[in-house]
C-alpha positions in Angstrom: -32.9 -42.5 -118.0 -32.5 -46.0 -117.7 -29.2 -47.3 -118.5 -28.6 -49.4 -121.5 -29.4 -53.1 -121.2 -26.7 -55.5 -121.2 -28.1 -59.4 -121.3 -27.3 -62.5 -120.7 -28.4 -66.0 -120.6 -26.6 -69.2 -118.2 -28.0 -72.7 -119.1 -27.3 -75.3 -116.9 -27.9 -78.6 -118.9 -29.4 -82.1 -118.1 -27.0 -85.0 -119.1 -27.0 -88.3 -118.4 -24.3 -91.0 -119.3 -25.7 -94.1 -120.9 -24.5 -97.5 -121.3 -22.5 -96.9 -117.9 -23.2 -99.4 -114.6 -22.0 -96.6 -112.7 -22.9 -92.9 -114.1 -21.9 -89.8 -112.4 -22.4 -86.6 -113.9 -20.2 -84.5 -112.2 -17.5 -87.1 -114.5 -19.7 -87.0 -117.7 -19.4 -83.0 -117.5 -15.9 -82.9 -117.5 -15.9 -85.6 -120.2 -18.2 -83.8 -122.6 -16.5 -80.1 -122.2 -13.3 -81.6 -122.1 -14.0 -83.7 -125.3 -15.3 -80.5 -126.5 -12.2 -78.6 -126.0 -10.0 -81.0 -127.0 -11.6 -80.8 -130.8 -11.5 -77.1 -130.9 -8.0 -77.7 -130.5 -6.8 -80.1 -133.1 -9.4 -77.7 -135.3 -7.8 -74.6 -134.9 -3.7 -76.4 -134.6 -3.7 -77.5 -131.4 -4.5 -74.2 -129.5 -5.8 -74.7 -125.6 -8.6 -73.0 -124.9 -8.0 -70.4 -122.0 -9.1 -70.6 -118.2 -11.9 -69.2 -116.0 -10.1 -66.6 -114.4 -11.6 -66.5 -110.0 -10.1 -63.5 -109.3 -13.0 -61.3 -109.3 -16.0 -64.1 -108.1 -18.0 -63.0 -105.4 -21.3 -64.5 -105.1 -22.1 -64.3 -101.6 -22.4 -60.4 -101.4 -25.7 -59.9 -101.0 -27.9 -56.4 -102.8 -29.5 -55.9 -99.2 -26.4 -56.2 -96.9 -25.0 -58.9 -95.3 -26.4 -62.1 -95.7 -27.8 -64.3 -93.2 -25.4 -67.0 -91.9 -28.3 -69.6 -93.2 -28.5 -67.8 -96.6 -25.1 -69.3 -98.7 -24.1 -68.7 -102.0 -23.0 -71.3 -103.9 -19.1 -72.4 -103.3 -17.0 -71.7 -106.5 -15.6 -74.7 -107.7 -12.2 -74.0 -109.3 -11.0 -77.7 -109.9 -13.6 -78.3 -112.5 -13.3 -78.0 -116.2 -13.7 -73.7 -117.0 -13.2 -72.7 -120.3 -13.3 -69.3 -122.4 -14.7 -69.6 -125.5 -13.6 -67.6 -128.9 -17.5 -66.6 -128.8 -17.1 -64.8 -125.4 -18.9 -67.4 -123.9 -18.1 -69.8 -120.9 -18.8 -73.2 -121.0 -18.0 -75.0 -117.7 -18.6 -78.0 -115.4 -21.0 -76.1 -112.6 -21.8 -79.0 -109.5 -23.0 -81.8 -111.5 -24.0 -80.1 -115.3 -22.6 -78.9 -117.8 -23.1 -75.0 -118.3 -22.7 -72.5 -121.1 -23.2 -68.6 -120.2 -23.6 -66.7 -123.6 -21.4 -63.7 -123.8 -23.0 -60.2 -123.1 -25.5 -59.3 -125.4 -26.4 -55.6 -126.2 -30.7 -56.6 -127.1 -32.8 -59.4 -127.2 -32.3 -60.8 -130.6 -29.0 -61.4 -129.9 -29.1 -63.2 -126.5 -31.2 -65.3 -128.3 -28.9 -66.4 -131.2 -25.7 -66.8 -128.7 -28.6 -69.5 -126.4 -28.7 -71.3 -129.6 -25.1 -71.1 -130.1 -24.6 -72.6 -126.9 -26.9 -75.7 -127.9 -24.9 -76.1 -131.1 -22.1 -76.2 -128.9 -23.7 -78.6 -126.9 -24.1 -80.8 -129.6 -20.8 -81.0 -130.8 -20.0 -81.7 -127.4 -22.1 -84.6 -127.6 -20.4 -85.5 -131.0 -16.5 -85.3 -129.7 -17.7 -87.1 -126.7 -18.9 -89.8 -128.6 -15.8 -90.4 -130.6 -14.0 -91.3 -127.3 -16.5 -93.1 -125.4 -16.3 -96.8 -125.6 -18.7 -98.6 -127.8 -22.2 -98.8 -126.1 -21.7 -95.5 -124.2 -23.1 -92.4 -125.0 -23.6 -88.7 -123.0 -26.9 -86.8 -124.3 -27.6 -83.3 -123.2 -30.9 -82.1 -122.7 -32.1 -78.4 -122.0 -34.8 -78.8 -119.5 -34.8 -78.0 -115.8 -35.6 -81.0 -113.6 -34.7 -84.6 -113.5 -37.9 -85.9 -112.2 -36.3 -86.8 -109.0 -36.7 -83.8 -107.5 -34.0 -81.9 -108.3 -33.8 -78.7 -110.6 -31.1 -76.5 -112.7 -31.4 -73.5 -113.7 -31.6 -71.5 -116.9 -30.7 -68.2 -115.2 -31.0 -64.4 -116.8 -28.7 -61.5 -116.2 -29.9 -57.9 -116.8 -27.5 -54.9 -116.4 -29.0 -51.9 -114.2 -28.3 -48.4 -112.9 -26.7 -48.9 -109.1 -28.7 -46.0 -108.4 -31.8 -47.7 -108.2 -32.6 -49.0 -104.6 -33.0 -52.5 -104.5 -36.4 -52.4 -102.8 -37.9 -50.9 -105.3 -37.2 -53.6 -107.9 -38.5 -56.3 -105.6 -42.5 -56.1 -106.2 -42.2 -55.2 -110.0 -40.0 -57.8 -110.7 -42.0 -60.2 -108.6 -45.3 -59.4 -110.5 -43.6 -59.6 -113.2 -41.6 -63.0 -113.1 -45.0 -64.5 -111.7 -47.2 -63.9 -114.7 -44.5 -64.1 -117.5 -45.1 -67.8 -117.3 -47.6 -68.0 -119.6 -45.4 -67.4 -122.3 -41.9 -68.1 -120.8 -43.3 -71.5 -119.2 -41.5 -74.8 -121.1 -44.4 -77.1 -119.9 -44.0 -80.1 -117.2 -46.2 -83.1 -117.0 -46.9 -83.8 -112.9 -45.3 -82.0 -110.3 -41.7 -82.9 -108.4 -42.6 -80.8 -105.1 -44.6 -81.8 -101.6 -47.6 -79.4 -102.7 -49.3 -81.8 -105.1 -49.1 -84.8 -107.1 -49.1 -86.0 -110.7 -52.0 -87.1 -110.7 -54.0 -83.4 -108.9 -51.8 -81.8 -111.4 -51.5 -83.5 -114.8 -49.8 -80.6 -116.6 -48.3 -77.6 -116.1 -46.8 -74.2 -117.5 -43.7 -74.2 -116.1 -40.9 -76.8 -114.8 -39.4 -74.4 -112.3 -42.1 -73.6 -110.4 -42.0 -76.2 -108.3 -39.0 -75.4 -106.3 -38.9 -72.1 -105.3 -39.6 -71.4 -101.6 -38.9 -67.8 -100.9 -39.7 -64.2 -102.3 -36.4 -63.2 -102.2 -32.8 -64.4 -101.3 -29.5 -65.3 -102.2 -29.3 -68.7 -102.2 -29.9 -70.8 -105.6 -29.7 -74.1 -105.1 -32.1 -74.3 -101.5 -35.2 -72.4 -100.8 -34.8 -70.7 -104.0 -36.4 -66.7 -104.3 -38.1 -65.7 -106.7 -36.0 -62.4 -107.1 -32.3 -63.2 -106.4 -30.0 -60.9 -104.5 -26.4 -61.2 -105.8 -24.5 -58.6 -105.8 -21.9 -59.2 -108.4 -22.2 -57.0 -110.9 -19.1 -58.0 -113.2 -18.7 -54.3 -114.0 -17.9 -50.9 -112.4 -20.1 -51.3 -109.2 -19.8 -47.4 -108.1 -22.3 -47.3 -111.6 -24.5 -50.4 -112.3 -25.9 -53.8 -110.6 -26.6 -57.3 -112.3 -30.0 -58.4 -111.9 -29.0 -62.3 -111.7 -33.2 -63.9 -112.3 -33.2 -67.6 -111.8 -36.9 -68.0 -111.8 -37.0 -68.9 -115.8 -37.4 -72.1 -117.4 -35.1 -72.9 -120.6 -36.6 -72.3 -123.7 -36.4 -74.5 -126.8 -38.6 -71.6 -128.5 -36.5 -69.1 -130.2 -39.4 -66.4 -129.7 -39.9 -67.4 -126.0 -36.8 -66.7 -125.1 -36.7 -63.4 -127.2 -39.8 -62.6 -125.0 -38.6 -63.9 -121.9 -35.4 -61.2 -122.1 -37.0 -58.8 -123.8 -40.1 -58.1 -121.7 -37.8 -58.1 -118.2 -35.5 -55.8 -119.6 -38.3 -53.1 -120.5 -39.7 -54.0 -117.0 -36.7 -53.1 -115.4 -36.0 -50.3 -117.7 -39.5 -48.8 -116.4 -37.9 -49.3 -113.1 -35.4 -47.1 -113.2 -37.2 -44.8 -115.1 -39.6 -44.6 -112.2 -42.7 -45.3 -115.2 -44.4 -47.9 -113.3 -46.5 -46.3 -111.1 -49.3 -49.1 -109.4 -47.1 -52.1 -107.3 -48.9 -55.5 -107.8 -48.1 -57.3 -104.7 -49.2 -60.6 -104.6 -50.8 -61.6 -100.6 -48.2 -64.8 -101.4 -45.4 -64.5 -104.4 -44.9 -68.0 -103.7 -47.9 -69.6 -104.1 -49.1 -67.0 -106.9 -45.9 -68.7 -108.7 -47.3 -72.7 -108.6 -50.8 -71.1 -109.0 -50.0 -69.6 -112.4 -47.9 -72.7 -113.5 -51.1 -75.1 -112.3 -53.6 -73.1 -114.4 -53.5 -73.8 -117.7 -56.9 -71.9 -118.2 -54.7 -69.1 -117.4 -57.9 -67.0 -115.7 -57.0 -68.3 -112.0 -57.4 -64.6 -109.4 -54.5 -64.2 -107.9 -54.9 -62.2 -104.7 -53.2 -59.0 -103.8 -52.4 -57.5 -100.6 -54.8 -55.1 -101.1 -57.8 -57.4 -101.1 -58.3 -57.0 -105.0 -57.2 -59.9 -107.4 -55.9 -59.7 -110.9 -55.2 -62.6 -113.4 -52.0 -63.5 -114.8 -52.9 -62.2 -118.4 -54.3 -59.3 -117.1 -51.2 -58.1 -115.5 -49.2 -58.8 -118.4 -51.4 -56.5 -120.3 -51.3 -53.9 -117.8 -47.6 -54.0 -118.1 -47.4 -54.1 -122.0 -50.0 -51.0 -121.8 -47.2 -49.2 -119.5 -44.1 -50.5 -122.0 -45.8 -48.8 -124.6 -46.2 -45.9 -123.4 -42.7 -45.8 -121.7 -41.7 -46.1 -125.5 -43.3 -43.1 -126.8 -41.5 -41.3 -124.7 -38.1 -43.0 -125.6 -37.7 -45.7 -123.1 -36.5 -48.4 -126.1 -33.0 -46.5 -126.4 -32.3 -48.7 -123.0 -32.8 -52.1 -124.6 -32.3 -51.0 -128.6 -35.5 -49.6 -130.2 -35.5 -51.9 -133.5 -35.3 -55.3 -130.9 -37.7 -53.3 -128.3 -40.4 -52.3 -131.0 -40.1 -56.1 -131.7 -40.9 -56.9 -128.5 -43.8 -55.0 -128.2 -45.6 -56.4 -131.2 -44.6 -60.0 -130.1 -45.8 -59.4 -126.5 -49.3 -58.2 -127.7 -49.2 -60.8 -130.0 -48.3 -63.8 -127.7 -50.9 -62.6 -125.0 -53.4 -61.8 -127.5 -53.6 -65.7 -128.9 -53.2 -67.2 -125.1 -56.4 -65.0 -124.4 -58.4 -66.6 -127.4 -57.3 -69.8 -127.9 -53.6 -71.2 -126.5 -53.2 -73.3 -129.2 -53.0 -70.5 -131.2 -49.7 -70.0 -130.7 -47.7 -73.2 -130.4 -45.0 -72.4 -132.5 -44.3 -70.0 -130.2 -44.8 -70.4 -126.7 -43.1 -73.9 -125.3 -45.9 -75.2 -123.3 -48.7 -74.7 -125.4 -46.6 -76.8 -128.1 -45.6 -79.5 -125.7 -49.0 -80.0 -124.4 -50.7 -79.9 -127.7 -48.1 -82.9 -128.9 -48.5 -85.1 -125.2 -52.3 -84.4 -125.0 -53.0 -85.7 -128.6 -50.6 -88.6 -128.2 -52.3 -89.2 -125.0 -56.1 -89.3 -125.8 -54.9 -91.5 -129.1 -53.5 -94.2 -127.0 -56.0 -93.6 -123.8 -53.8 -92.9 -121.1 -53.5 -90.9 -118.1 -51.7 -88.4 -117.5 -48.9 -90.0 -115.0 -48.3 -92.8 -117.7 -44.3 -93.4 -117.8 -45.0 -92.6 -121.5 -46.1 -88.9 -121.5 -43.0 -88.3 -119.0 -40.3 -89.9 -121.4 -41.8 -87.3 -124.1 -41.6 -84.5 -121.7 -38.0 -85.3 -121.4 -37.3 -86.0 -125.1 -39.2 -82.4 -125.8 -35.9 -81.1 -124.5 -33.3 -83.9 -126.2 -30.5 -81.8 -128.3 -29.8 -84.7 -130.6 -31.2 -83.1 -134.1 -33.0 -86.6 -135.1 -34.6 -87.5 -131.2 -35.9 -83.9 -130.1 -39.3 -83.8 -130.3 -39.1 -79.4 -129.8 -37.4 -79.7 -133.4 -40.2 -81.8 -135.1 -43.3 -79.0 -133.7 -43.2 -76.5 -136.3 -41.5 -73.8 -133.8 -41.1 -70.7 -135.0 -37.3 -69.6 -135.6 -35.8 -66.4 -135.5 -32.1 -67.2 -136.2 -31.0 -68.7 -138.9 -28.5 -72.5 -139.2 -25.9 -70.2 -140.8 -25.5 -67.4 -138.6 -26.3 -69.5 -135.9 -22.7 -71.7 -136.7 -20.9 -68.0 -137.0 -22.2 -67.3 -133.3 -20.2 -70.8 -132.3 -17.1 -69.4 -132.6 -17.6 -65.6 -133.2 -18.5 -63.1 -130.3 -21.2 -60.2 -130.8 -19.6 -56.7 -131.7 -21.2 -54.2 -129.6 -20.5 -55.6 -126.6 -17.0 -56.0 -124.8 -17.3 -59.6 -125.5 -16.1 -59.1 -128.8 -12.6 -58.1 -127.6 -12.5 -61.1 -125.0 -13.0 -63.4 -128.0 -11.3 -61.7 -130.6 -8.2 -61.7 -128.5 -8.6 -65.6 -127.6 -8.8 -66.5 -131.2 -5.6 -64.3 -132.0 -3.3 -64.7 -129.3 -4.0 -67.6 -126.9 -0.8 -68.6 -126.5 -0.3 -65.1 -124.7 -3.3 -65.1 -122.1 -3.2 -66.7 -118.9 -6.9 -66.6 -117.6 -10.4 -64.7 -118.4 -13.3 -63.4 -116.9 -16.4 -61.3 -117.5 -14.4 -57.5 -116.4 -11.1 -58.3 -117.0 -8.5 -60.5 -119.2 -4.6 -61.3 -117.9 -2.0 -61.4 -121.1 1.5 -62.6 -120.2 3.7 -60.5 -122.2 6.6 -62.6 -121.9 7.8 -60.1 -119.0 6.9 -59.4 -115.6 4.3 -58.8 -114.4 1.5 -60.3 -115.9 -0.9 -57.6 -117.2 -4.3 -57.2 -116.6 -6.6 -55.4 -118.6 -10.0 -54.2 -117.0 -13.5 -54.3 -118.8 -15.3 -52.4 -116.0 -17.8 -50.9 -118.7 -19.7 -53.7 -120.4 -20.6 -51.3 -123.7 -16.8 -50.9 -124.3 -14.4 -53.2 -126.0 -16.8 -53.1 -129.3 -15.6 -53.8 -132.7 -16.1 -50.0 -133.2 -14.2 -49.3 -130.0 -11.0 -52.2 -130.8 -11.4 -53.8 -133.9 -9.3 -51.5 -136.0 -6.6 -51.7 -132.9 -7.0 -55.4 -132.7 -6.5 -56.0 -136.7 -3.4 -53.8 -136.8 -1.8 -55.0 -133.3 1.0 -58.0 -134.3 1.3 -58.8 -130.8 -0.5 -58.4 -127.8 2.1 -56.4 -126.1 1.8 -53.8 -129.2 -2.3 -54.3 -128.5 -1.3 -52.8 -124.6 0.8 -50.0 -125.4 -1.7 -48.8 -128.0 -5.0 -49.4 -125.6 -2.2 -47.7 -122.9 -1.9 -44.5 -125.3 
């Protein structure tokens, strides 16, 4: 049986400093989380919001071995802002953007109201930054995935899975997968940013990551990128599960996009492990399958397989929503919460339903579809072509977080979450995960913890040594596990001995 799912989402953001001679972003990072930080603390009396704790980062182990010499991970950089947030969330400086990684999520739903958390928090980020900026200046975030000068950040996805499972055998369904998803995970892109075509042989396309991925698979994240990631941190008892860290995703401004984009990966890696999927699409070139299905926006392009057949990208999504449904019969939905899976299901048949008869069918729900409606019907109203300047300042204000210049916000799309819960979500963590005693104990003693990470929290009890407490099982530390223990505990060394006994 396939284990539970535990999800999350990490959004690296675009900023850009204006009204600067000399912007760096690296600096207007810093300033906006910092600015950030520095209101929660005059809100809540002057408490500092606690530390990334690097104790247990590892992202250079690799799920097939050792790595390559010429396959790096990322370097961690611990000189950079690295905050833990009340929510259980992370929001940090990460090379030259800011990024927020929701806390773990226990279904779908909920990943997706902690992502819009995290652009709420974004947007008082922008607001505190603002009150300290000189006049004229002003840092805007945007949630998008390129910077038109060909360079790309990543919206990244993390699903917990069994360890059990080999490796190999999660490589072609998740390939097959994270190929064809892109017809309703895609956020749209106007021209292309990579030597294999132009703006002008491809006016618009599905997705804005496609671009710059060079491999199959790999461990690297920032240079020839893999479609199917191999980093072995699992930021939870490794003897029992893996982290399936996907950075093939665009970020969604689309509530329901992003609902499908986690939901539909977790019940293909649920099937997985469940051994359910029985046929292997594998693509004669995963690569160039990817930029084909983000160039086609007739979405009936064959995509060839290694066995001389050919399938389109709708037509593997429907085999796979054929397969999820019948994985759910026979109970599969317990892995990724049956009232969020059944969701799911209805969505997914929805979604590819209405991109089979007409794609504009469902833009207010599927991010491309609505951005090329809006830039298309601009476009032919004021006759231009498709690599005017214009079209590519939309595309980027598509993604603008400021409430009164996004143009996502002004589309009619579909929401799921609503403003009020949404503003709970800043500041609260969910309650069946163990996110909810990382931030329940961060909003009640932070005077007393030292640093925090994703499987474990140090207290200093005002004696030596410090302590640290392990989260090693990502279901645990729920409100139904601690909250009674965490509500009676006057002090976090009374919270240790009772967690002790």
């Amino acid at each position: 049986m396939a284990v539970r799912k535990i999800f999350g989402i990490e959004t690296e953001y675009g900023i850009l400093h204006r009204g600067t001679a000399d912007p760096n972003p690296i600096s207007a990072s810093s300033l906006l989380i910092n600015a950030y930080l520095a209101s929660v603390a005059r809100r809540t009396g002057g408490r500092t919001p606690v530390g990334w704790d690097f104790e247990d980062e590892s992202p250079g182990v690799d799920a097939r071995g050792l790595a390559a010499a010429s396959a790096l991970a990322p370097e961690v950089e611990t000189h950079l802002v690295n905050a833990v947030l009340t929510n259980g969330a992370r929001f940090y400086v990460d090379h030259a953007h800011p990024e927020l990684s929701t806390p773990e999520c226990a279904d779908p739903r909920s990943v997706v109201l902690y992502d819009r958390a995290g652009e709420r928090i974004a947007q008082q980020a922008m607001e505190a930054a603002a009150s300290v900026l000189p006049e004229g200046e002003e840092i805007v975030v945007y949630k998008n995935n390129s910077d038109r000068k060909g360079n790309s950040y990543g919206c990244h996805e993390n699903y917990l899975m069994d360890r059990q499972v080999p490796f190999g055998r999660i490589v072609p369904h998740a390939i097959a997968h994270f190929v064809t998803r892109q017809v309703f995970t895609g956020a749209g892109k106007v021209g292309v940013e990579s030597p294999h075509g132009s703006g002008r042989t491809v006016p618009f396309q599905l997705t804005q990551r496609a671009d710059f991925f060079e491999e199959e698979v790999g461990l690297e994240t920032t240079l020839k990128r893999p479609i199917v990631n191999t980093r072995d941190e699992p930021h939870a008892d490794p003897q029992k599960y893996r982290r399936l860290h996907v950075i093939v995703g665009d970020a969604n401004m689309s509530e329901v996009a992003t609902f499908l984009k986690v939901g539909t990966t977790a019940m293909v890696l649920g099937m997985v492990e469940d051994g359910w999927l029985r046929r292997e699409f594998v693509f004669a070139a995963p690569v160039r399958a990817l930029r084909q299905v983000s160039r086609d926006l007739t979405l009936g392009a064959p995509l060839q397989l290694v066995d001389g057949s050919s399938v389109t990208a709708l037509e593997l999504q429907w085999e796979l929503l054929a397969a999820a449904r019948a994985w759910s019969e026979a109970g599969g939905l317990e892995s990724v919460g049956v009232a969020a899976g059944t969701e799911v299901l209805t969505r997914w048949e929805e979604v590819l339903g209405g991109l089979e008869r007409d794609p504009n069918s469902v833009s207010h729900i599927v991010d491309w579809v609505a951005k090329h409606r809006l830039l298309d019907a601009y476009r032919e109203r004021h006759a231009l072509d498709w690599d005017d300047p214009r079209l590519a300042a939309m595309d980027l204000q598509y993604h603008d977080l400021r409430p009164d210049r996004s143009l996502a916000m002004r589309v009619g799309l579909e929401r799921i979450t609503t403003d009020e819960e949404v503003d709970v979500a800043t500041t609260m963590p969910p309650e069946d995960t163990r996110a909810y005693f990382r931030g329940r104990c961060l909003a009640k003693w932070p005077q007393d913890i030292v640093a925090a990470n994703w499987d474990s929290m140090v207290f200093d009890v005002g004696i030596d040594p410090l302590r640290r407490v392990p989260m090693m099982e990502p279901s645990r530390g729920t409100r139904a596990h601690v909250g009674n223990l965490i509500d009676e505990s006057d002090t976090p060394t009374e919270l240790l001995d009772r967690l002790g006994a």
